[in-house]
Backbone atoms as SQL, in Angstrom:
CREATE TABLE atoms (id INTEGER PRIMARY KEY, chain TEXT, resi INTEGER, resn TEXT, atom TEXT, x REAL, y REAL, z REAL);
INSERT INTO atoms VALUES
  (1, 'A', 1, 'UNK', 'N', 0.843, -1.168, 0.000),
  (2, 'A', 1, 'UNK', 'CA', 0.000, 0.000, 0.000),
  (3, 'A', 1, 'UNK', 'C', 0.894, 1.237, 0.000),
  (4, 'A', 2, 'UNK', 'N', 0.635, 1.921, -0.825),
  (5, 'A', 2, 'UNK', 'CA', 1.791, 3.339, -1.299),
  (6, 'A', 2, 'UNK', 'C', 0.844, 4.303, -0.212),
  (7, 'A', 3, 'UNK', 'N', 1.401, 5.579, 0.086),
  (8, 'A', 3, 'UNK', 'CA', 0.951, 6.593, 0.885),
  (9, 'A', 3, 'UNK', 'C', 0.273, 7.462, 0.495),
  (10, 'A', 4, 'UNK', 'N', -0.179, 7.263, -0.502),
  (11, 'A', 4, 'UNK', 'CA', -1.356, 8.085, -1.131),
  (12, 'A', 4, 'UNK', 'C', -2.571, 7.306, -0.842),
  (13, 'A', 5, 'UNK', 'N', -2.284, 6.020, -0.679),
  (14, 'A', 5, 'UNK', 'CA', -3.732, 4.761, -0.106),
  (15, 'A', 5, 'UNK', 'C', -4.188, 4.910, 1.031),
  (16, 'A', 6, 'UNK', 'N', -2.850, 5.330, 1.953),
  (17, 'A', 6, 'UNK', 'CA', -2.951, 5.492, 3.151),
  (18, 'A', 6, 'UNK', 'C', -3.231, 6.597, 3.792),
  (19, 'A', 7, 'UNK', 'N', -3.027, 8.019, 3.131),
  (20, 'A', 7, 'UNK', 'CA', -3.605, 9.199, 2.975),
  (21, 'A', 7, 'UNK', 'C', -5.393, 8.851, 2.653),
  (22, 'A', 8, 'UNK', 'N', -5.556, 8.481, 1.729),
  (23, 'A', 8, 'UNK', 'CA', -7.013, 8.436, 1.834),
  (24, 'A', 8, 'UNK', 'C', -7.719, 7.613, 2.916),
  (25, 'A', 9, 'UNK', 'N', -7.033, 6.026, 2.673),
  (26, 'A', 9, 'UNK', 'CA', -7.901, 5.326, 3.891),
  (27, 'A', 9, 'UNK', 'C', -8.025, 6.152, 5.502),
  (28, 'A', 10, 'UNK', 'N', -7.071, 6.739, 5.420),
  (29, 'A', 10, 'UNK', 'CA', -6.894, 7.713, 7.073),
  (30, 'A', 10, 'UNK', 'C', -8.104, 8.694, 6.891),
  (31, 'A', 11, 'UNK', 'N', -7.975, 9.672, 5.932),
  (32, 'A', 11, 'UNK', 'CA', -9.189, 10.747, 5.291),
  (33, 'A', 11, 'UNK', 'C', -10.417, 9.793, 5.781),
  (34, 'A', 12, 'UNK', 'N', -11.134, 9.303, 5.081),
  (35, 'A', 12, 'UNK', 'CA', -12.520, 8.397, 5.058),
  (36, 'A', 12, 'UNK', 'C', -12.598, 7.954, 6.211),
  (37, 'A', 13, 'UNK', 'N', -11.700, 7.244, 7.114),
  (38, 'A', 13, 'UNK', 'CA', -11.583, 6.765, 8.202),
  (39, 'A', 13, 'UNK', 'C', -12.212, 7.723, 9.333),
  (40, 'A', 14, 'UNK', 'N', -11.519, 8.867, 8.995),
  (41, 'A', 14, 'UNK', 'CA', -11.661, 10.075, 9.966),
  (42, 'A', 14, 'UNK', 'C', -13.082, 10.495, 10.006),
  (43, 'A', 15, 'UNK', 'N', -13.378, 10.786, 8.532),
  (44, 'A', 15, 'UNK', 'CA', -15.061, 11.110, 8.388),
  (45, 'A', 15, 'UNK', 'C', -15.882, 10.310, 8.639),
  (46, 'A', 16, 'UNK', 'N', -15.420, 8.894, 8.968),
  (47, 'A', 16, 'UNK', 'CA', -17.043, 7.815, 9.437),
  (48, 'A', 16, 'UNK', 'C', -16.892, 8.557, 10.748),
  (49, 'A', 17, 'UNK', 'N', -15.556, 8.080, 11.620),
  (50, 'A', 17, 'UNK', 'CA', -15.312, 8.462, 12.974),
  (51, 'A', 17, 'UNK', 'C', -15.966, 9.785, 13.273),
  (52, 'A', 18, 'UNK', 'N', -15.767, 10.862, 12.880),
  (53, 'A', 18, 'UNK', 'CA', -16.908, 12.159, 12.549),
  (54, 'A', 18, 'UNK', 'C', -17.898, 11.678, 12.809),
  (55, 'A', 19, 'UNK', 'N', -18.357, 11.174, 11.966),
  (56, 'A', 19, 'UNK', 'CA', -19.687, 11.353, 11.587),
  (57, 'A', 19, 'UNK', 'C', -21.060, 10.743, 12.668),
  (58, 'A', 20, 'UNK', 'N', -20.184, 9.690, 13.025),
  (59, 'A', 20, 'UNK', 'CA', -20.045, 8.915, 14.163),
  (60, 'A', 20, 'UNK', 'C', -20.777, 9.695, 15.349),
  (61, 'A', 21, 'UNK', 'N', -20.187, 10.854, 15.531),
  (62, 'A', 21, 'UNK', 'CA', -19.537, 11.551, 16.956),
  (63, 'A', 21, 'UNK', 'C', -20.752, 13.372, 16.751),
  (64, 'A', 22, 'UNK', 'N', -21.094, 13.491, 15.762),
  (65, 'A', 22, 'UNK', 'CA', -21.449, 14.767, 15.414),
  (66, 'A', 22, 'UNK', 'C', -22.383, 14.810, 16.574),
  (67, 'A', 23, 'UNK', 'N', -23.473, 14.161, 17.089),
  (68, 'A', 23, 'UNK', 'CA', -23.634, 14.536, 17.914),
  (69, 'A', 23, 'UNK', 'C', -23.393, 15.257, 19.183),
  (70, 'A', 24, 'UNK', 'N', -22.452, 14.632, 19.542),
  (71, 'A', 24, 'UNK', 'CA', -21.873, 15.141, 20.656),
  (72, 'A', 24, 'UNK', 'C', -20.811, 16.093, 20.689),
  (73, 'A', 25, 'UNK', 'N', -20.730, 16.710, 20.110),
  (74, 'A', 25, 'UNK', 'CA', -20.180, 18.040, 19.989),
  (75, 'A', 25, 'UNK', 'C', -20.142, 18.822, 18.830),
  (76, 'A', 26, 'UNK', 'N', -19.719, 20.193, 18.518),
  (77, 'A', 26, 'UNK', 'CA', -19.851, 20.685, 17.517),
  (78, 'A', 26, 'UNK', 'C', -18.329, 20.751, 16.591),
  (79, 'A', 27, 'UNK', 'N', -17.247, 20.475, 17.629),
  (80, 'A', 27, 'UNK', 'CA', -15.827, 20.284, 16.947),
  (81, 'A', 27, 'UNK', 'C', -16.102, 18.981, 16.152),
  (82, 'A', 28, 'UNK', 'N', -16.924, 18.027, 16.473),
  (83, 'A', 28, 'UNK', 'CA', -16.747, 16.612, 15.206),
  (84, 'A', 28, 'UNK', 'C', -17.161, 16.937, 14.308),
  (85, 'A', 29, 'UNK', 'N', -18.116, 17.977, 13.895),
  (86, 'A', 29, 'UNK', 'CA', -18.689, 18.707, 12.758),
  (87, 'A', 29, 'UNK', 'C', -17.976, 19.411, 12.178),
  (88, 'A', 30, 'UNK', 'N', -16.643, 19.960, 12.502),
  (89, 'A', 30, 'UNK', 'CA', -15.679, 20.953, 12.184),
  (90, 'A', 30, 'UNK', 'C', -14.532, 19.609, 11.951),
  (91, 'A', 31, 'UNK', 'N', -14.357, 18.728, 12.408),
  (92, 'A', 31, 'UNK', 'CA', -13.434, 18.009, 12.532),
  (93, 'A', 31, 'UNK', 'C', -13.735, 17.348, 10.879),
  (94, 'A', 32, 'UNK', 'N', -15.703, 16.669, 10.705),
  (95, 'A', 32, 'UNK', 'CA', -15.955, 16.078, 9.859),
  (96, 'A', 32, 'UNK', 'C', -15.687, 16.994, 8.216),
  (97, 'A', 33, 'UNK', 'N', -15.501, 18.385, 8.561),
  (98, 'A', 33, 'UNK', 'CA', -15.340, 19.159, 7.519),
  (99, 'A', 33, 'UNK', 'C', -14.401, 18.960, 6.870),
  (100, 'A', 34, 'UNK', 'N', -13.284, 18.761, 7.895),
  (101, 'A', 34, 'UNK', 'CA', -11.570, 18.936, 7.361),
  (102, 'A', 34, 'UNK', 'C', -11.415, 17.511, 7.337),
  (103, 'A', 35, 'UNK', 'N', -12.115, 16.381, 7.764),
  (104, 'A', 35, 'UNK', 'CA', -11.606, 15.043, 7.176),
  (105, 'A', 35, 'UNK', 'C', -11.998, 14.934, 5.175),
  (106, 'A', 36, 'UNK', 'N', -13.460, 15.921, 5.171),
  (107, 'A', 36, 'UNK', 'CA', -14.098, 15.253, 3.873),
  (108, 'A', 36, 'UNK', 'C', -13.073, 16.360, 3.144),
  (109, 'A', 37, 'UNK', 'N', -12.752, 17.420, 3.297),
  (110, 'A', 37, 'UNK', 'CA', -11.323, 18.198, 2.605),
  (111, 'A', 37, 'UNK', 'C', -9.747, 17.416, 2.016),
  (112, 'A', 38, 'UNK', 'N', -9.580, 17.057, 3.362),
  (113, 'A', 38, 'UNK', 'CA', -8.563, 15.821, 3.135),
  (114, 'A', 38, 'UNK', 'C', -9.013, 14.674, 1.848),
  (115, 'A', 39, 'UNK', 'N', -10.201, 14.211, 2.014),
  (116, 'A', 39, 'UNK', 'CA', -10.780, 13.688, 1.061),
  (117, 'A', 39, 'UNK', 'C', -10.943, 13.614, 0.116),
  (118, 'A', 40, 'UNK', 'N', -11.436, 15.158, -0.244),
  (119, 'A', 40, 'UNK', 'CA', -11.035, 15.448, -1.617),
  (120, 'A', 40, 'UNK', 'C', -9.858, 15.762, -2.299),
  (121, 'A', 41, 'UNK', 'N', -8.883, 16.417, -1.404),
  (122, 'A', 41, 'UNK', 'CA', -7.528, 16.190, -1.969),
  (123, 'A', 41, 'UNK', 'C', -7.047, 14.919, -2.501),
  (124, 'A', 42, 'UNK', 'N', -7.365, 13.791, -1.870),
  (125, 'A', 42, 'UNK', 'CA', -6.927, 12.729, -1.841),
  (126, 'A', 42, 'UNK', 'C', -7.788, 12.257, -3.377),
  (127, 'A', 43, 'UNK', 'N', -8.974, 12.768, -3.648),
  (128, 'A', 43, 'UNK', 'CA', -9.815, 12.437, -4.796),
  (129, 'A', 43, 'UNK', 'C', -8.645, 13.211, -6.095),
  (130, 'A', 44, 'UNK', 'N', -8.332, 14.162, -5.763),
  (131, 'A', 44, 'UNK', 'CA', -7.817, 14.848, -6.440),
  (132, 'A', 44, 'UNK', 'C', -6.293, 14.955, -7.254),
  (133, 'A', 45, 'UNK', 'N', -5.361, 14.035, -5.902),
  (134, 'A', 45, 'UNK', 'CA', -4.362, 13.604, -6.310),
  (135, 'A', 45, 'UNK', 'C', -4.428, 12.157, -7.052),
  (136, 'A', 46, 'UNK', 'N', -5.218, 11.391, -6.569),
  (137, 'A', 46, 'UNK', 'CA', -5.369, 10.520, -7.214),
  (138, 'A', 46, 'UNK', 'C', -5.894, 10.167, -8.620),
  (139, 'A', 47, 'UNK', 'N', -6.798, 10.738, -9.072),
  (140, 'A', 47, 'UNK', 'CA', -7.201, 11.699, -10.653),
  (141, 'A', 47, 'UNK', 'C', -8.392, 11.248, -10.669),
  (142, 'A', 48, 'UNK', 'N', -9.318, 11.131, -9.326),
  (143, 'A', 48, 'UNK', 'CA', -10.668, 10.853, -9.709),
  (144, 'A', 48, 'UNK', 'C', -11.420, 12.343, -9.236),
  (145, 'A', 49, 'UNK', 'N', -11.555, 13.179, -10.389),
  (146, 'A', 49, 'UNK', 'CA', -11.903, 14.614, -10.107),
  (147, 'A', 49, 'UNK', 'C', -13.135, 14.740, -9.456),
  (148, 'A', 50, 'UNK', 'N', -13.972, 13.898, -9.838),
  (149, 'A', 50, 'UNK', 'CA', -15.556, 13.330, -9.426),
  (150, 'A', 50, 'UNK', 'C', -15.424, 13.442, -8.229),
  (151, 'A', 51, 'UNK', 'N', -15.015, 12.573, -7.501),
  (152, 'A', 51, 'UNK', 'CA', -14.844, 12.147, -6.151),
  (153, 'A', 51, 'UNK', 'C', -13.857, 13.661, -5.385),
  (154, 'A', 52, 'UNK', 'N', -13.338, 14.124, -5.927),
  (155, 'A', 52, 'UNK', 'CA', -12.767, 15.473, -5.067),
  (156, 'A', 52, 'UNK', 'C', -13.739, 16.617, -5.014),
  (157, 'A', 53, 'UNK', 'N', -14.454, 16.699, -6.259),
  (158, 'A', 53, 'UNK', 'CA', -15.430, 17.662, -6.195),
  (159, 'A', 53, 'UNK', 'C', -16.600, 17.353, -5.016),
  (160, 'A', 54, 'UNK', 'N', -17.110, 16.668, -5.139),
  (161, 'A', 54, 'UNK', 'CA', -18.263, 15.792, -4.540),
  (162, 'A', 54, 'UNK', 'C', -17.563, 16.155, -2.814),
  (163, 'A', 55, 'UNK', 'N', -16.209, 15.991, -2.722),
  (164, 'A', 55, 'UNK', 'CA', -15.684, 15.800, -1.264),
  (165, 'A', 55, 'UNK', 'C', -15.723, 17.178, -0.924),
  (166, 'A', 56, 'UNK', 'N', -15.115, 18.233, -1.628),
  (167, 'A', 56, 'UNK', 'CA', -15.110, 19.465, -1.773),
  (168, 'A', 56, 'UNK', 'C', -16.646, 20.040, -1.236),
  (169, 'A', 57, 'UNK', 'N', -17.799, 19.713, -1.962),
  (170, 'A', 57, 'UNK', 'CA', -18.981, 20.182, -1.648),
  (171, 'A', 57, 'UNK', 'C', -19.293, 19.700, -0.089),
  (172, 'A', 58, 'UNK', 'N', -19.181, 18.487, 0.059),
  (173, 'A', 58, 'UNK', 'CA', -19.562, 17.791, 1.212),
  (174, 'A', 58, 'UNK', 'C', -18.335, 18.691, 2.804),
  (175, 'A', 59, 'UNK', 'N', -17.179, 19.197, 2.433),
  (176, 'A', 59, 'UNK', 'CA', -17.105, 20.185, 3.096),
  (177, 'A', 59, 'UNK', 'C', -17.520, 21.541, 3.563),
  (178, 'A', 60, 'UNK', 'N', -17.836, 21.830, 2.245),
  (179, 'A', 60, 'UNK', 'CA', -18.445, 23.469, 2.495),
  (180, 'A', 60, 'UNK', 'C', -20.004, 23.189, 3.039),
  (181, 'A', 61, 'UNK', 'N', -20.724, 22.221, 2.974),
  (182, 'A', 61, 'UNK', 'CA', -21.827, 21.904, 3.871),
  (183, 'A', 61, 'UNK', 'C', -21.635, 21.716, 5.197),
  (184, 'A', 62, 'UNK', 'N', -20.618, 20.896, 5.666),
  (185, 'A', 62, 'UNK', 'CA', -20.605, 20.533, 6.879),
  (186, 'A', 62, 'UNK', 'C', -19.578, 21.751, 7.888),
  (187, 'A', 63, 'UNK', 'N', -18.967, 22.662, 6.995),
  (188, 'A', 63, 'UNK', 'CA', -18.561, 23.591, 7.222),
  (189, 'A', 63, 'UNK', 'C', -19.441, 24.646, 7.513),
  (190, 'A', 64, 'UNK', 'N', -20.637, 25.122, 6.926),
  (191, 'A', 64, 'UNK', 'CA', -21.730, 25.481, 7.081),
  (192, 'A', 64, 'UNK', 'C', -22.551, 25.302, 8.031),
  (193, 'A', 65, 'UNK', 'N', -22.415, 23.927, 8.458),
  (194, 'A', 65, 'UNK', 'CA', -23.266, 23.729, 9.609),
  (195, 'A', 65, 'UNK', 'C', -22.845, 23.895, 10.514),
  (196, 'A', 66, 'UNK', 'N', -20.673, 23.787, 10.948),
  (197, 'A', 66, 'UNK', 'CA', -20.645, 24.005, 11.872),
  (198, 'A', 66, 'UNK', 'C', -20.699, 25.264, 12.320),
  (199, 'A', 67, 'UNK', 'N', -20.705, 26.129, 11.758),
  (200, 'A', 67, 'UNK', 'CA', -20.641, 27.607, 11.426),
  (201, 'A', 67, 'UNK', 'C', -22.170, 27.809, 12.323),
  (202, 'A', 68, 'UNK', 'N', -22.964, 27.309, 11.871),
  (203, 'A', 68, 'UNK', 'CA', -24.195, 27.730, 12.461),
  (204, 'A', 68, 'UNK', 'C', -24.414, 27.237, 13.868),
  (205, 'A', 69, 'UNK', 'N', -24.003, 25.842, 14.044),
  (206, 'A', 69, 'UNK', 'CA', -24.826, 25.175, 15.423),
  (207, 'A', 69, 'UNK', 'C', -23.611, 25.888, 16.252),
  (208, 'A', 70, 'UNK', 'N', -22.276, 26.511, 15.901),
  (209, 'A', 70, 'UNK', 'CA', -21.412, 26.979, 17.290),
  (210, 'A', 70, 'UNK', 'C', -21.638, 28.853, 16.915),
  (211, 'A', 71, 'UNK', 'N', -22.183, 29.561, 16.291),
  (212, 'A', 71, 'UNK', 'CA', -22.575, 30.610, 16.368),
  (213, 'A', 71, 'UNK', 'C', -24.089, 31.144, 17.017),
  (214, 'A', 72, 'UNK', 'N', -24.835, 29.758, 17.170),
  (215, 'A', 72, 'UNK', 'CA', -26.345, 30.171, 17.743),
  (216, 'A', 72, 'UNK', 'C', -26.912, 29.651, 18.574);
């Protein structure tokens, strides 16, 4: 397994673990942002543009949300 495999499996890993956890606090929501970022980099270096974009969006949502539930 080269370190670009392992860069992603860690990424995805991170965002179940997130996702997991969002409940209970609002940093796993901030945490889940910057795993699905990582994500898409990882979509991105790897040359599946699909999958980085898609990861890309799925940050600026969950980025969004954390934005809201720790501002109100």
């Amino acid at each position: 397994m080269d370190s670009l495999t392992l860069f992603g499996a860690a990424a995805v890993s991170i965002m179940l673990l997130c996702y997991a956890l969002e409940a209970r606090s609002p940093w796993f929501v901030l945490a889940f942002a910057g795993a699905c970022l990582a994500s898409s980099a990882y979509g991105f270096l790897q040359g599946a543009w699909p999958f980085g974009v898609v990861e890309a969006i799925w940050s600026a949502v969950a980025f969004r949300r954390w934005w809201l539930v720790s501002s109100g």
